[in-house]
PAMARLO-154806 format. One record per atom (N, C-alpha, C): residue number from 1; chain; atom name; z, y, x. Coordinates in steps of 0.02 Angstrom, whole numbers, plus 50000, padded with zeros to 5 digits. Last residue first. Example, Ala and Ser with C-alpha at 12.3 -4.5 7.8 and 13.67 -1.06 7.14 Angstrom:
// residues 2
+-----+--------+-------+-------+-------+-------+
| num | cadena | atomo |    pz |    py |    px |
+-----+--------+-------+-------+-------+-------+
|   2 |      A |     N | 50354 | 49888 | 50642 |
|   2 |      A |    CA | 50357 | 49947 | 50684 |
|   2 |      A |     C | 50394 | 50002 | 50645 |
|   1 |      A |     N | 50390 | 49716 | 50660 |
|   1 |      A |    CA | 50390 | 49775 | 50615 |
|   1 |      A |     C | 50390 | 49835 | 50660 |
+-----+--------+-------+-------+-------+-------+
***
This chain:
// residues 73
+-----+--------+-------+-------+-------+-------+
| num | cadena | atomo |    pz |    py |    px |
+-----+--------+-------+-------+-------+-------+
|  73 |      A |     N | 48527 | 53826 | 51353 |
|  73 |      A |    CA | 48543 | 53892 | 51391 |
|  73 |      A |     C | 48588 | 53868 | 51463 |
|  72 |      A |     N | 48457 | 53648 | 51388 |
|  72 |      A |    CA | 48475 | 53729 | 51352 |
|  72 |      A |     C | 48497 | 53794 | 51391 |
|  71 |      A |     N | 48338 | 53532 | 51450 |
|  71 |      A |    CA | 48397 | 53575 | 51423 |
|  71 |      A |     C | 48415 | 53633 | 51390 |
|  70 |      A |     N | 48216 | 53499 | 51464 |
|  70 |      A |    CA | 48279 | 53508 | 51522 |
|  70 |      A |     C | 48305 | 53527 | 51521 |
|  69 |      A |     N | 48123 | 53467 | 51354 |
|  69 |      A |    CA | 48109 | 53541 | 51395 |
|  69 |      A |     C | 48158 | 53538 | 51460 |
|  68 |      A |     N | 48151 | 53368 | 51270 |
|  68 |      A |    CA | 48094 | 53379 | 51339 |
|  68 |      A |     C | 48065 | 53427 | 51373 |
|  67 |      A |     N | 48270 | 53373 | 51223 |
|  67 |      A |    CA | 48264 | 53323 | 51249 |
|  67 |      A |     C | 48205 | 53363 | 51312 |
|  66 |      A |     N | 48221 | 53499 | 51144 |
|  66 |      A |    CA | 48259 | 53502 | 51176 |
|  66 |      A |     C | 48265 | 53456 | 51240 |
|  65 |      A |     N | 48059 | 53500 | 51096 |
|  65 |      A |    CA | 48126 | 53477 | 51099 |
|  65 |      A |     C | 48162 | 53497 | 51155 |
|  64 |      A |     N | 47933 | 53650 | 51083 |
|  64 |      A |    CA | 47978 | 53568 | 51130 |
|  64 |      A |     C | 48037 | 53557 | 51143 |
|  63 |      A |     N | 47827 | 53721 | 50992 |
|  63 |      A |    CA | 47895 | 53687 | 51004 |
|  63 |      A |     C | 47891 | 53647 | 51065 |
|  62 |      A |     N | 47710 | 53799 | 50973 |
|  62 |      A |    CA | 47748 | 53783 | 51057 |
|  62 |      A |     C | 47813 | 53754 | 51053 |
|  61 |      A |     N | 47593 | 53769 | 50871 |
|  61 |      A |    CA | 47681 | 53784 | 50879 |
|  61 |      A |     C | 47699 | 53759 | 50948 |
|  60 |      A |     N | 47479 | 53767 | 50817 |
|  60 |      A |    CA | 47511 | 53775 | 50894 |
|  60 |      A |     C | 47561 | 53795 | 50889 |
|  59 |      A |     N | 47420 | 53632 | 50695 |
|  59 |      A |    CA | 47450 | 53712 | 50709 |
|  59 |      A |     C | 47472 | 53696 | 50796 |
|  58 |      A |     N | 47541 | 53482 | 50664 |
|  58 |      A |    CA | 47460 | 53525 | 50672 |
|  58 |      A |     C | 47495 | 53615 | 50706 |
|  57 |      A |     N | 47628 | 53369 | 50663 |
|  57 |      A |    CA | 47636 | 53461 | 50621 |
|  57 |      A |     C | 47571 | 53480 | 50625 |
|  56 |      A |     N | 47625 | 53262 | 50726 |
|  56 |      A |    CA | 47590 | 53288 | 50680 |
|  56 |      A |     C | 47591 | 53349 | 50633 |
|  55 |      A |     N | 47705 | 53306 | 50841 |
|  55 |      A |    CA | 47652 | 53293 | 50859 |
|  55 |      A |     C | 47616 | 53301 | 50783 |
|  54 |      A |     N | 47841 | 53300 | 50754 |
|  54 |      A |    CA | 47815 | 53368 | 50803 |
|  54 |      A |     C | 47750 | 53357 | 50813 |
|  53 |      A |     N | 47876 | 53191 | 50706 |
|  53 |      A |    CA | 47850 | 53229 | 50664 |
|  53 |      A |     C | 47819 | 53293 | 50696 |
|  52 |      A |     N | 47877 | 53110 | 50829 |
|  52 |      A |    CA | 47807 | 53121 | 50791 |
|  52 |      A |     C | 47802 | 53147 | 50735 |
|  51 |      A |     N | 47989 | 53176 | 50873 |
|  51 |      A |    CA | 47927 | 53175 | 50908 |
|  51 |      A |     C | 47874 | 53160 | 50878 |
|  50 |      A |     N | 48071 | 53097 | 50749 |
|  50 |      A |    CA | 48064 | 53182 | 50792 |
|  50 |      A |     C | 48013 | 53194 | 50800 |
|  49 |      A |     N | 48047 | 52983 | 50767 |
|  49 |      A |    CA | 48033 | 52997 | 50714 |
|  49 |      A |     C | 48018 | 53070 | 50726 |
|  48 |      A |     N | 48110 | 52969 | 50899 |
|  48 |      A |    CA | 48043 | 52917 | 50910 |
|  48 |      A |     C | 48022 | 52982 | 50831 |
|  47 |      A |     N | 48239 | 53016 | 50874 |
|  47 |      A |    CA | 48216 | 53033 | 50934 |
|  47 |      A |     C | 48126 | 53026 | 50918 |
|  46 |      A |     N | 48297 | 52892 | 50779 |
|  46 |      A |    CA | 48277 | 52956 | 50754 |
|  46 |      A |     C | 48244 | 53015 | 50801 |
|  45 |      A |     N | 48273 | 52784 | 50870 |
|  45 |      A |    CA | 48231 | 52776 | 50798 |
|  45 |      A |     C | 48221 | 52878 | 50778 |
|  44 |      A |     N | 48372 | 52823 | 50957 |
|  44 |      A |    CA | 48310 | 52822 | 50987 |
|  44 |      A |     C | 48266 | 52810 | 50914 |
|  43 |      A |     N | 48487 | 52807 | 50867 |
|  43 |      A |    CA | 48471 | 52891 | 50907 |
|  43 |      A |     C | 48397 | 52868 | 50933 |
|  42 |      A |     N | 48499 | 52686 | 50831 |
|  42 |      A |    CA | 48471 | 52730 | 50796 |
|  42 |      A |     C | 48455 | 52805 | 50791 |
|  41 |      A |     N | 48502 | 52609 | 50952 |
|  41 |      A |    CA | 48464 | 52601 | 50906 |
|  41 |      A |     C | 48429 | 52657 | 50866 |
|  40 |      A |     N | 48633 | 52669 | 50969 |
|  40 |      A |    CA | 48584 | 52673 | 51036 |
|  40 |      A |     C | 48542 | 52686 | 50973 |
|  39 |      A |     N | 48719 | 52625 | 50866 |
|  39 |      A |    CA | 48706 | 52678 | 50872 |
|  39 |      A |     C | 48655 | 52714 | 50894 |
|  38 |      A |     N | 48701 | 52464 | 50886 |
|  38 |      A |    CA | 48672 | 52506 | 50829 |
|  38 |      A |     C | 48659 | 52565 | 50820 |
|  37 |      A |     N | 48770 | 52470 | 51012 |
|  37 |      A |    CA | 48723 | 52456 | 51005 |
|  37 |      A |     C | 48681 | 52480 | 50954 |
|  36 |      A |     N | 48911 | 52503 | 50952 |
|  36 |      A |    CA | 48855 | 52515 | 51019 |
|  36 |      A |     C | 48792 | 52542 | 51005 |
|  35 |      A |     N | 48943 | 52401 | 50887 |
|  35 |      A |    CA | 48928 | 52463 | 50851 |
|  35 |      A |     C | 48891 | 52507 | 50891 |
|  34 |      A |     N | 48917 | 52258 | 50941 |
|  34 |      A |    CA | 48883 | 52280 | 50908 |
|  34 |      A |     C | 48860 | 52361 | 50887 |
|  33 |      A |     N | 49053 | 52317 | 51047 |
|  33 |      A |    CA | 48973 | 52321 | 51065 |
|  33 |      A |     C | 48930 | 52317 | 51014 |
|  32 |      A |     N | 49156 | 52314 | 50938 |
|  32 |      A |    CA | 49122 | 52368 | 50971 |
|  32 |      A |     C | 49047 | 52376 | 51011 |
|  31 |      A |     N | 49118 | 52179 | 50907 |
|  31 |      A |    CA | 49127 | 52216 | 50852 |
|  31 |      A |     C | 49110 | 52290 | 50887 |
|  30 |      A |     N | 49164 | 52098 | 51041 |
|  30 |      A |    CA | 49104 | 52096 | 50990 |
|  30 |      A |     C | 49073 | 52149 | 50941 |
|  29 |      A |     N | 49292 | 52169 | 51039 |
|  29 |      A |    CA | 49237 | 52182 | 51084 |
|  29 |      A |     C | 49170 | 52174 | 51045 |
|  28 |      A |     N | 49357 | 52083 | 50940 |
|  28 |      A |    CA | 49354 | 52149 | 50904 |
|  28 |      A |     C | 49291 | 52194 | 50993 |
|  27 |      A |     N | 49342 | 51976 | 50971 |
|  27 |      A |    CA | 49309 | 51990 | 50921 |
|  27 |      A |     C | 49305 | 52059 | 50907 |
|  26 |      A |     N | 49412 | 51974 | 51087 |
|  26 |      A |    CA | 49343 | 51959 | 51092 |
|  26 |      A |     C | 49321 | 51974 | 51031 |
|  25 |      A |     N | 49562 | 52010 | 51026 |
|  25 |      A |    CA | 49520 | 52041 | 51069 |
|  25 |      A |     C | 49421 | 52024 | 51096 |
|  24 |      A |     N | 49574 | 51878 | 50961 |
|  24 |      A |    CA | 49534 | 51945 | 50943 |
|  24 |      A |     C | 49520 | 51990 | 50956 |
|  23 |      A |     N | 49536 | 51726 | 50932 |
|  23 |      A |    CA | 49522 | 51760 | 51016 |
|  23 |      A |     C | 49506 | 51834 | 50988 |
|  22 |      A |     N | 49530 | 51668 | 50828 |
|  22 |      A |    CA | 49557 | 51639 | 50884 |
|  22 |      A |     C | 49579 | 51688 | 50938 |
|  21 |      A |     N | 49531 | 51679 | 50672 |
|  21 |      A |    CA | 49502 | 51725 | 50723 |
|  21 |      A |     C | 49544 | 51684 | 50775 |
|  20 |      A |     N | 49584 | 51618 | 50561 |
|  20 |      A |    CA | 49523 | 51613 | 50574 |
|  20 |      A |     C | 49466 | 51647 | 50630 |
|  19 |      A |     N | 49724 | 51516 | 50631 |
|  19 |      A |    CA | 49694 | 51602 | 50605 |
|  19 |      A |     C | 49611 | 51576 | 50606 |
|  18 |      A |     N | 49758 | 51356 | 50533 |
|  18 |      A |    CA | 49734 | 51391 | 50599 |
|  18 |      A |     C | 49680 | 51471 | 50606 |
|  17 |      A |     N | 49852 | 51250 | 50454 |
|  17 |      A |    CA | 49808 | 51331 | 50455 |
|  17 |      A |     C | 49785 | 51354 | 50547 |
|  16 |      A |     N | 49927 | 51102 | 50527 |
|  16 |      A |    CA | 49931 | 51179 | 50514 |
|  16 |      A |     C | 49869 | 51210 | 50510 |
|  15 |      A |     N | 49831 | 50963 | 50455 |
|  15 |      A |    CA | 49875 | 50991 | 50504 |
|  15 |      A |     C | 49877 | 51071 | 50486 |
|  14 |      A |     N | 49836 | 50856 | 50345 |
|  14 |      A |    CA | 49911 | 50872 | 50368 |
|  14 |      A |     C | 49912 | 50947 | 50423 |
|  13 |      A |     N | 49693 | 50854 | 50314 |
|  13 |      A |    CA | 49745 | 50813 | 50343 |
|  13 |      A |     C | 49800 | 50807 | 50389 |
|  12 |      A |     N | 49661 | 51023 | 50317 |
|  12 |      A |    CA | 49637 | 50961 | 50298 |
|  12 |      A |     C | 49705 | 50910 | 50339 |
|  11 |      A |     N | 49821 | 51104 | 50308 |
|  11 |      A |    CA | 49761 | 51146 | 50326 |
|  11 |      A |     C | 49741 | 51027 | 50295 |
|  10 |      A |     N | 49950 | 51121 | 50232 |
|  10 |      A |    CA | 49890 | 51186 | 50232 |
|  10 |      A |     C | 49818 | 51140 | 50237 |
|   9 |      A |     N | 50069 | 51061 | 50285 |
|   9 |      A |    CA | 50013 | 51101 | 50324 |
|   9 |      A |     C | 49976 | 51150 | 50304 |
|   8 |      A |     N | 50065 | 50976 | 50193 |
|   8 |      A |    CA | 50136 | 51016 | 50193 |
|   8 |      A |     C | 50100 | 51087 | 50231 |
|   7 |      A |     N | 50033 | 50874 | 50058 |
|   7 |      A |    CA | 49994 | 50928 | 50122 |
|   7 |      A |     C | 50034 | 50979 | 50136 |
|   6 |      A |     N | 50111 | 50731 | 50059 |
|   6 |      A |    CA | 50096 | 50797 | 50044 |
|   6 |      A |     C | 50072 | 50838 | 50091 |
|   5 |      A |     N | 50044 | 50563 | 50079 |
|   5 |      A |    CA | 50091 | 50627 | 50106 |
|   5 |      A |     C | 50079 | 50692 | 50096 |
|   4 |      A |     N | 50040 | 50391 | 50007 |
|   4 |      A |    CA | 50018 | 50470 | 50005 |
|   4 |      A |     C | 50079 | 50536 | 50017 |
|   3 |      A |     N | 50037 | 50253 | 50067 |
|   3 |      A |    CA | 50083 | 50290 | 50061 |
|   3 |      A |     C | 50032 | 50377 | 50074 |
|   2 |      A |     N | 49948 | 50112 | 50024 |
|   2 |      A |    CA | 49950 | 50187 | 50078 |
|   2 |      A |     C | 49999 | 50233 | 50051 |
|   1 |      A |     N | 50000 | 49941 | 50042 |
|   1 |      A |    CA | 50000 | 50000 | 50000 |
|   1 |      A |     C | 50000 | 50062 | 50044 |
+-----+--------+-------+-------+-------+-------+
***
């Protein structure tokens, strides 16, 4: 006869829960480099969008970004 033992644990067959994050300093790295990254991303998307709204303006507008002039005052 099997003798049935309450799941005292939690977790599948008998044993303790275990966090679902192990290592959170690595996760929370993960988490910053992603945001990183996304940022990069999306300064060069809006940089890339800039520049060709400048190029298709028409007309002689002597603009030039900032980026590609060498700065400001």
């Amino acid at each position: 006869m099997d003798h049935v033992r309450p799941n005292v644990g939690g977790g599948a067959g008998g044993q303790p829960l275990r966090p679902v994050v192990r290592h959170r300093g690595l996760a929370v790295l993960a988490l910053a480099t992603t945001a990183v990254v996304a940022g990069v991303q999306y300064k060069k998307r809006s940089m890339q969008r800039n520049e060709q709204a400048q190029k298709n303006s028409g007309g002689s507008n002597y603009y030039v970004s900032v980026d590609r002039s060498g700065g400001g005052i």
